[in-house]
Each structure stands twice: as C-alpha cells, then as structure tokens.
DSSP file (Angstrom, degrees, kcal/mol; ACC not computed):
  #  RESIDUE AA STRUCTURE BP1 BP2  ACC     N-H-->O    O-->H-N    N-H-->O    O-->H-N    TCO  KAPPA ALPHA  PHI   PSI    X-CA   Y-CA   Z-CA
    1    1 A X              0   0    0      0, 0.0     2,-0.4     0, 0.0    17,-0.0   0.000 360.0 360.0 360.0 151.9  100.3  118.5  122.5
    2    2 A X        -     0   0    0      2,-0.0     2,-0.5    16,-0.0     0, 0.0  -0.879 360.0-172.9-151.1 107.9   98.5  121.5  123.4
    3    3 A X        -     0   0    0     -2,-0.4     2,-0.4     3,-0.0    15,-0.1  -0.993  18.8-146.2-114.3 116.5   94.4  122.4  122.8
    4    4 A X        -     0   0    0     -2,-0.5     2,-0.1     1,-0.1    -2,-0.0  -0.653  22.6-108.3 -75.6 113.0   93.5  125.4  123.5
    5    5 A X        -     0   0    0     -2,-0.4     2,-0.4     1,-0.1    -1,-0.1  -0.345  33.7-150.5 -25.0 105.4   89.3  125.8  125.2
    6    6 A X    >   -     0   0    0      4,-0.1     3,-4.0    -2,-0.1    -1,-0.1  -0.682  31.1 -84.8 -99.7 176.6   87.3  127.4  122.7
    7    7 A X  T 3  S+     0   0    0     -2,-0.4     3,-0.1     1,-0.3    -1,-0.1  -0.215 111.2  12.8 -75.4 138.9   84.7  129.2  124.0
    8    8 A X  T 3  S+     0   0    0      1,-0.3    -1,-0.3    -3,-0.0    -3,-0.0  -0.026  98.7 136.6 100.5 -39.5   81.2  127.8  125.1
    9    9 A X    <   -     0   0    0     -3,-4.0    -1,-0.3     1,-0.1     5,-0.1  -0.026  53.0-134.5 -56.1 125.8   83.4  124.4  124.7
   10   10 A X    >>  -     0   0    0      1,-0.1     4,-0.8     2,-0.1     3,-0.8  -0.507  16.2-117.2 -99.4-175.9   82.8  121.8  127.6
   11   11 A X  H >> S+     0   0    0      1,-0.2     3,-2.7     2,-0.2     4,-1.5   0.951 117.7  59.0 -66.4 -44.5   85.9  119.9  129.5
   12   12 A X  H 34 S+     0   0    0      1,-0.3    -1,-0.2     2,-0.3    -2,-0.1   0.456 114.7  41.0-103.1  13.0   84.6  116.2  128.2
   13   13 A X  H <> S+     0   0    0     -3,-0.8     4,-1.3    -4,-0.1    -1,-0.3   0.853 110.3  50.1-105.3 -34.6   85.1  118.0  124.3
   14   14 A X  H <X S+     0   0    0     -3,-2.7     4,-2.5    -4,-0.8    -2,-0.3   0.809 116.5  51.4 -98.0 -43.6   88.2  119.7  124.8
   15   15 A X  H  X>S+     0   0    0     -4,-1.5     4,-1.4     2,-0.2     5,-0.7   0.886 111.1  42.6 -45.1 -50.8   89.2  116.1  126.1
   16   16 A X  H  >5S+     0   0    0     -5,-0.2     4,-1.9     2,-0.2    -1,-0.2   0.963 113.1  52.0 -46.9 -61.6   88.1  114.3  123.6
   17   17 A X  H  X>S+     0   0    0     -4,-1.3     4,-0.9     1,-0.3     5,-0.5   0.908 108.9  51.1 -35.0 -71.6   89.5  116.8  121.1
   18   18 A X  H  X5S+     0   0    0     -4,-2.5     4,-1.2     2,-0.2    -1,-0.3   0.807 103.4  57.9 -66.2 -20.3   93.0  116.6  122.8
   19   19 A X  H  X5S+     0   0    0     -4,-1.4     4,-1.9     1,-0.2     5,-0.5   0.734 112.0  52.8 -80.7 -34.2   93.0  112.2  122.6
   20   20 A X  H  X<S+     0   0    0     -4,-1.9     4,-0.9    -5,-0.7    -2,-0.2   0.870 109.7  39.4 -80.8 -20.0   92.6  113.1  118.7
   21   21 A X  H  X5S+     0   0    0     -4,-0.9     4,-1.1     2,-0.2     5,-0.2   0.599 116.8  48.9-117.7 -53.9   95.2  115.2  118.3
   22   22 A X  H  XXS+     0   0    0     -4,-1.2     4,-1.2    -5,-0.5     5,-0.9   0.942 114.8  51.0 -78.4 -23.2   97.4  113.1  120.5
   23   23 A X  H ><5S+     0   0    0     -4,-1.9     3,-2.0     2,-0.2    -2,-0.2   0.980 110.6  45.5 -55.9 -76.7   96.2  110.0  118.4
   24   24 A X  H 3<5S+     0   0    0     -4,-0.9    -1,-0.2    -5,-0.5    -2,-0.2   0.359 106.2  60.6 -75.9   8.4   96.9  111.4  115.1
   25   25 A X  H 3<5S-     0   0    0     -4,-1.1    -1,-0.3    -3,-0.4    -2,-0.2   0.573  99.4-138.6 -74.4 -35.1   99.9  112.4  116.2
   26   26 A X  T <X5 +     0   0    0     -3,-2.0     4,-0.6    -4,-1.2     3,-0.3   0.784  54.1 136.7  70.9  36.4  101.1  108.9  117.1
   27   27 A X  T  4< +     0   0    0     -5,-0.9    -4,-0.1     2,-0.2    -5,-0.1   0.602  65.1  50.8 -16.8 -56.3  102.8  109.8  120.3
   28   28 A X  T  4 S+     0   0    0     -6,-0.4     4,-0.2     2,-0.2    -1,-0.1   0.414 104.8  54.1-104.9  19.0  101.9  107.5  122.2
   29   29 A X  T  > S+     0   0    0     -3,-0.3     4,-2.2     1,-0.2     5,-0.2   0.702 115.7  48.1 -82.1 -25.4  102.9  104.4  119.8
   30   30 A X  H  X S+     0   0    0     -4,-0.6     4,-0.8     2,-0.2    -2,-0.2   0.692 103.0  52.5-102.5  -3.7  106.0  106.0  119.8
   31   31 A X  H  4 S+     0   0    0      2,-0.2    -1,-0.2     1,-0.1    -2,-0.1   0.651 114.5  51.8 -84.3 -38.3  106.2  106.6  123.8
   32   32 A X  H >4 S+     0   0    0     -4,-0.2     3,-1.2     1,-0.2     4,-0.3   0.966 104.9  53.9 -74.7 -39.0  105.5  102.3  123.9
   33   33 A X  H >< S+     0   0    0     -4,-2.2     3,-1.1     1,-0.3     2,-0.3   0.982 111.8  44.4 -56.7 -47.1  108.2  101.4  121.4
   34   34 A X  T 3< S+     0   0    0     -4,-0.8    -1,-0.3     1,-0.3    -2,-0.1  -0.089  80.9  99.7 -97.2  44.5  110.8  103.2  123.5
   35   35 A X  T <  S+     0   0    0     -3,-1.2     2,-0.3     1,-0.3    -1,-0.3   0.716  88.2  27.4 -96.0 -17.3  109.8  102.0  126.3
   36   36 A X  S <  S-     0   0    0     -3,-1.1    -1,-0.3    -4,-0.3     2,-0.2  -0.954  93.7-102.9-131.5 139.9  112.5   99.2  126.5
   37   37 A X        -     0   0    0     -2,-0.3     2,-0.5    -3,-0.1    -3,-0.1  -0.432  39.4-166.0 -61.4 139.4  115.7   99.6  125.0
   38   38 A X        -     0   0    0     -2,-0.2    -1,-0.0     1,-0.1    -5,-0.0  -0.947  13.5-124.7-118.1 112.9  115.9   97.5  121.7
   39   39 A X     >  -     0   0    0     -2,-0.5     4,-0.7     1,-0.1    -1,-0.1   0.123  16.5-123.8 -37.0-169.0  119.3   96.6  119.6
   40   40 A X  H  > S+     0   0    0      2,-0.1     4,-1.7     3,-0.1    -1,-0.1   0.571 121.3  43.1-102.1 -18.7  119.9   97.2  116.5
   41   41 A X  H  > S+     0   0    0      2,-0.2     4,-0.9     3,-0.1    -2,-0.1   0.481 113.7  57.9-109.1  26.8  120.5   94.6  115.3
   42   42 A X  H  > S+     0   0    0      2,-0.2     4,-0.8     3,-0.1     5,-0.3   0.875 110.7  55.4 -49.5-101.6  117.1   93.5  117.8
   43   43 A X  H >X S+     0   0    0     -4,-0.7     4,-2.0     2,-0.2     3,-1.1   0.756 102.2  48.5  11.8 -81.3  115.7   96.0  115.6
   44   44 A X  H >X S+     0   0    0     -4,-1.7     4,-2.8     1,-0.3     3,-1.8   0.980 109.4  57.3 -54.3 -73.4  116.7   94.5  112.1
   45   45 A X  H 3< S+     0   0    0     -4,-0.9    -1,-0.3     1,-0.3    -2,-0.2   0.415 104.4  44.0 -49.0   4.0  115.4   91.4  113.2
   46   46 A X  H << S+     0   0    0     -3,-1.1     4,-0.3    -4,-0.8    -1,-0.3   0.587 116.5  51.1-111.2 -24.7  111.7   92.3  114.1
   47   47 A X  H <X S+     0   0    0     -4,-2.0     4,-2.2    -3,-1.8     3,-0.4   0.848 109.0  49.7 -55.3 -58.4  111.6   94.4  110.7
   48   48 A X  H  X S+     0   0    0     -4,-2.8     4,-1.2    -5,-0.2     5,-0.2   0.871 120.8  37.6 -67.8 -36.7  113.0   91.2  108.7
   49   49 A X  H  > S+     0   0    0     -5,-0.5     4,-1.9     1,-0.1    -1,-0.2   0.913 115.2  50.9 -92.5  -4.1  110.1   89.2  110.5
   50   50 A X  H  > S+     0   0    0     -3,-0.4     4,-1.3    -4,-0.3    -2,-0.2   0.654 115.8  48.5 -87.4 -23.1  107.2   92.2  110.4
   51   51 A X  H  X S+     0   0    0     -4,-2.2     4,-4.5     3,-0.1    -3,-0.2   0.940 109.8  48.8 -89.5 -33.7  108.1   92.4  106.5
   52   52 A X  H  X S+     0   0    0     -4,-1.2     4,-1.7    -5,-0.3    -2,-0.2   0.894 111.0  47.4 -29.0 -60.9  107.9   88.8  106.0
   53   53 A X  H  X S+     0   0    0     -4,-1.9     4,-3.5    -5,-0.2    -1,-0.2   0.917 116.3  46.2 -43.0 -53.3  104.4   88.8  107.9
   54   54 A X  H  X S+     0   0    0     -4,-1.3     4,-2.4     1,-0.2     5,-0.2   0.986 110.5  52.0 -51.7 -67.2  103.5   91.9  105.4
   55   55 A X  H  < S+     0   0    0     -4,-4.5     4,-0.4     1,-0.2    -1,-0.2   0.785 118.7  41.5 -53.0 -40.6  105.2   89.7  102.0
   56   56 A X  H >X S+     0   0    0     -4,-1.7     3,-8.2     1,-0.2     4,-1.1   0.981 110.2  54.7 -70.7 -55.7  102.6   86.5  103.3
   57   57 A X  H 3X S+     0   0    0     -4,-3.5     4,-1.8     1,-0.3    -2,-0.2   0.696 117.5  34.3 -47.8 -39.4   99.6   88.5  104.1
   58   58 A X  H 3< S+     0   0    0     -4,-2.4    -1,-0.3     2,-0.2     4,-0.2   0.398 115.1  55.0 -91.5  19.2   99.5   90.2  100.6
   59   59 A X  H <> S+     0   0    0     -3,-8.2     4,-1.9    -4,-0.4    -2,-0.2   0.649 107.1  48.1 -83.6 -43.4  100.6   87.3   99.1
   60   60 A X  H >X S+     0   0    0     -4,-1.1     3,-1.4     1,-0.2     4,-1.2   0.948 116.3  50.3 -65.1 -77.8   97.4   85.5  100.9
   61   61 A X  H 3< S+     0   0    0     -4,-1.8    -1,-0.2     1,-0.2    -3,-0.1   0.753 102.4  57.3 -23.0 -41.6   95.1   88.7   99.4
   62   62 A X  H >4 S+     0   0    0     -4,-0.2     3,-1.1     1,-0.2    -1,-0.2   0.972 112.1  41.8 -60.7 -38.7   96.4   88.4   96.0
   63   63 A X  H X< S+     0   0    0     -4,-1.9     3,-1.8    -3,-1.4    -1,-0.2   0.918 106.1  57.5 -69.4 -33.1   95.1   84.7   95.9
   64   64 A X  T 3< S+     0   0    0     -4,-1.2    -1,-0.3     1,-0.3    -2,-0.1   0.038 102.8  57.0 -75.9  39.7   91.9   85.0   97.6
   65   65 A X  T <         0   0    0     -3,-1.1    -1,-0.3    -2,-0.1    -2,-0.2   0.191 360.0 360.0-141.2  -2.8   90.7   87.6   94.9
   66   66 A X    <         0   0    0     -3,-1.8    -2,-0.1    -4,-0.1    -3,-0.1   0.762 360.0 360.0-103.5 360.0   91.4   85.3   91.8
C-alpha cells in the first residue's frame, strides 16, 4: 500500500488515511490466515463448518421475522 502526503496534510491524517486503504484492502485478514499453514483438506473442513454456521444463522433470521 502506498499514500502519498498531500499537501498542508498532517502525519496523524496521512496515517489514518493509510489504515483505510490498508483496511479496505483486506490485507491484513489475509496476512492472519496465512499465517499458519492450513491443509486442504483442513481447509474444506472449516468451509463445510463456516457454511453450516452461515445455513443456521439465516435459517434462525428467516424465522424470527415471521
């Protein structure tokens, strides 16, 4: 990531600025995932239980709204 000073700008802006950029970049989720090696088929299984999670949780939403 790279932010350039603009001018008149002060550090605790161009900081800020650069934590947004690197944020909405998703960098550093993706620097924490690989931060230990994972299988694949590690992998598959943390997907199969994170869509699961997903399938209750809008399962729970559908019901509380009739």
């Amino acid at each position: 990531m790279t932010v350039m000073l603009r001018p008149g700008e002060s550090q605790e802006g161009l900081l800020k600025r650069f934590r947004k950029e690197v944020t909405k970049s998703r960098v550093l989720s993706e620097v924490r995932k690989k931060r230990w090696f994972v299988s694949k088929s590690e992998q598959r299984r943390i997907a199969k239980r994170k869509g699961i999670r997903r399938a209750r949780r809008r399962q729970h939403q559908r019901n509380r709204r009739r």
